[in-house]
C-alpha positions as semicolon CSV with decimal commas, in nm:
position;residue;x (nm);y (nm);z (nm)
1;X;11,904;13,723;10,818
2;X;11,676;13,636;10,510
3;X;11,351;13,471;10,578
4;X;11,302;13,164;10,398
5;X;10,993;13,185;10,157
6;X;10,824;12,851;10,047
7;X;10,820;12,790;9,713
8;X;10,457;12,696;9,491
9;X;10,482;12,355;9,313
10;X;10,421;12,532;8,999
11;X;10,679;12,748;9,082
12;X;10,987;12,543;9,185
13;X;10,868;12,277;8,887
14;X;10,949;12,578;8,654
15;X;11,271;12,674;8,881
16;X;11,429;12,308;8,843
17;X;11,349;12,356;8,427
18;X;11,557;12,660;8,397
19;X;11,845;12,521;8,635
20;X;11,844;12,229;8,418
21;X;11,837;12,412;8,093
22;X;12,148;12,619;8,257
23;X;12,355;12,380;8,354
24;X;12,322;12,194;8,023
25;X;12,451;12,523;7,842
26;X;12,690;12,556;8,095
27;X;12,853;12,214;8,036
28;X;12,837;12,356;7,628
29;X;12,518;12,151;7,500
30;X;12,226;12,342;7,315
31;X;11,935;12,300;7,529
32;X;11,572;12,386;7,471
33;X;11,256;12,464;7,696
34;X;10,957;12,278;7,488
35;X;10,597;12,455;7,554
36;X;10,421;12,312;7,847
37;X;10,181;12,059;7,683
38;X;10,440;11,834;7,581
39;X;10,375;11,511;7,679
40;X;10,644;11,330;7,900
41;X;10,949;11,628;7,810
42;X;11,048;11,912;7,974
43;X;11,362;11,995;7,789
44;X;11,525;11,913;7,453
45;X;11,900;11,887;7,436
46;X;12,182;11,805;7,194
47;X;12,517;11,831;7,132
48;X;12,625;12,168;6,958
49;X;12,651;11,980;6,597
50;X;12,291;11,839;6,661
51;X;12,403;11,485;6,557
52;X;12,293;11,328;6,914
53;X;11,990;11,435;7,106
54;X;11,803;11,348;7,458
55;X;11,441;11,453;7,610
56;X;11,466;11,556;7,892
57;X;11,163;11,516;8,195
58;X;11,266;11,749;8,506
59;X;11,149;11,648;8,832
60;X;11,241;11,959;9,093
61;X;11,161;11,941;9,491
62;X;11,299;12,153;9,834
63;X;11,535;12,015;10,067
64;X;11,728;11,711;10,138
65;X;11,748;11,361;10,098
66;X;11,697;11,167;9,773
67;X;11,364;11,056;9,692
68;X;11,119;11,215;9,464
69;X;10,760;11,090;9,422
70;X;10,586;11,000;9,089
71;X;10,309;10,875;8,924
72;X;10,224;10,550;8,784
73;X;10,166;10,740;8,440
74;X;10,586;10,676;8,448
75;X;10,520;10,318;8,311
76;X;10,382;10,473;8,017
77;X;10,696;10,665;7,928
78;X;10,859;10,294;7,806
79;X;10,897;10,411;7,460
80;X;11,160;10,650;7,397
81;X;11,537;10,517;7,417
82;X;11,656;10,856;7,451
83;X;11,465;10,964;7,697
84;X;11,627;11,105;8,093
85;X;11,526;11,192;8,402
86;X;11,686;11,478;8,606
87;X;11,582;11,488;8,952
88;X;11,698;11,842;9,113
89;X;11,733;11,896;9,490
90;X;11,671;12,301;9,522
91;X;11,874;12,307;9,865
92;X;11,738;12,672;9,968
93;X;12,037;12,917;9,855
94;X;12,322;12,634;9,820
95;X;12,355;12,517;9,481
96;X;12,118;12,226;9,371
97;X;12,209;11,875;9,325
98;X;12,128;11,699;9,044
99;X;12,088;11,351;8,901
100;X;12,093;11,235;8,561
101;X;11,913;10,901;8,544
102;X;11,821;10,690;8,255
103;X;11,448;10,665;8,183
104;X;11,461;10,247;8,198
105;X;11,610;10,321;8,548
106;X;11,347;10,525;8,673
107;X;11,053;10,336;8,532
108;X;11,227;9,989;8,668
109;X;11,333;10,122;9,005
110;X;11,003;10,305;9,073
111;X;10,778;10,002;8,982
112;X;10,967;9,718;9,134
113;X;10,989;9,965;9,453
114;X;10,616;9,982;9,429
115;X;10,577;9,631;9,382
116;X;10,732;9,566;9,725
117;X;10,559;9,795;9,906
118;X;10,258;9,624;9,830
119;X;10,401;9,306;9,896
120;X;10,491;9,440;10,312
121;X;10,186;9,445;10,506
122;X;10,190;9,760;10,672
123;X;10,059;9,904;11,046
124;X;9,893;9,622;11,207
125;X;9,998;9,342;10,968
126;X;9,780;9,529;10,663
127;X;9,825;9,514;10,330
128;X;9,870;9,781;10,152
129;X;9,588;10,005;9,901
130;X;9,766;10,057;9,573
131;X;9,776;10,386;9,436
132;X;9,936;10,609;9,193
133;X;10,195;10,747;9,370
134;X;10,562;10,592;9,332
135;X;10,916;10,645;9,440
136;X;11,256;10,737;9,293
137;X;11,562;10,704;9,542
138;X;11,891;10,760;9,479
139;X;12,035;10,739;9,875
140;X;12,384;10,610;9,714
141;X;12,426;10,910;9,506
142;X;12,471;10,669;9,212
143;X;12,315;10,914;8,920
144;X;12,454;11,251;9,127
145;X;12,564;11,490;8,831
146;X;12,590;11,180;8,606
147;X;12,544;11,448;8,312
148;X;12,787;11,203;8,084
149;X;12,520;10,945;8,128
150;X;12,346;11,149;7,849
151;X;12,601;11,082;7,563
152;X;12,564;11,425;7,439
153;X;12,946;11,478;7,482
């Protein structure tokens, strides 16, 4: 039996990168690590005739269920049309699930989610402090292995 081994932040962030960049190869697009202080993208991808291209941000967590938490700084990413998402699920030594989601989505989704939240009193008829976290969900599996959402192909 193999002991499970918890993974750092820094480490599974990098993990969910790499898995990314794979699959994208795999499915036949050209896809590119960029260095570490680039703002807002993880990965750079394109068709193999370089005539469409997509940033890519990578959000990467352990274990189930669909929901991955954010900043607010995600309202700040409104500029670029052809920017993504990918959310990866590292499901211990099963293959990962991703989704492919739209940046508009995420940013739309996460604020309007946040918006409620602090619109529902919470324990003991409270409202809620704001703060910088925010949600993604995806319980439907709407944007599971949407990779075609990316119009690379």
């Amino acid at each position: 039996m193999t002991k499970k081994t918890k993974m750092s932040t820094g480490l599974t962030g990098v993990a969910g990168e790499y898995l990314v960049a794979g699959e994208l190869s795999r499915r036949g697009y050209i896809a590119s690590l960029t260095l570490r202080n680039t703002k807002g993208i993880d990965i750079l991808a394109s068709d193999v005739d370089a005539s469409r291209s997509v940033g890519i941000q990578v959000k990467t967590k352990h274990g189930g269920g669909a929901e991955w938490l954010l900043t607010h700084k995600i309202a700040d990413m409104d500029l670029a049309e052809n920017l993504f998402f990918v959310f990866v699920c590292l499901n211990d030594l099963a293959a990962p699930d991703y989704f492919v989601v739209p940046r508009k989505q995420v940013v739309k989704y996460a604020m309007e989610g946040h918006a409620r939240w602090l619109a529902t009193p919470g324990r003991s008829g409270r409202p809620h402090a704001d703060n910088p976290l925010r949600k993604f969900r995806d319980p439907d599996g709407k944007y599971r292995d949407r990779w075609d959402l990316l119009g690379l192909g």
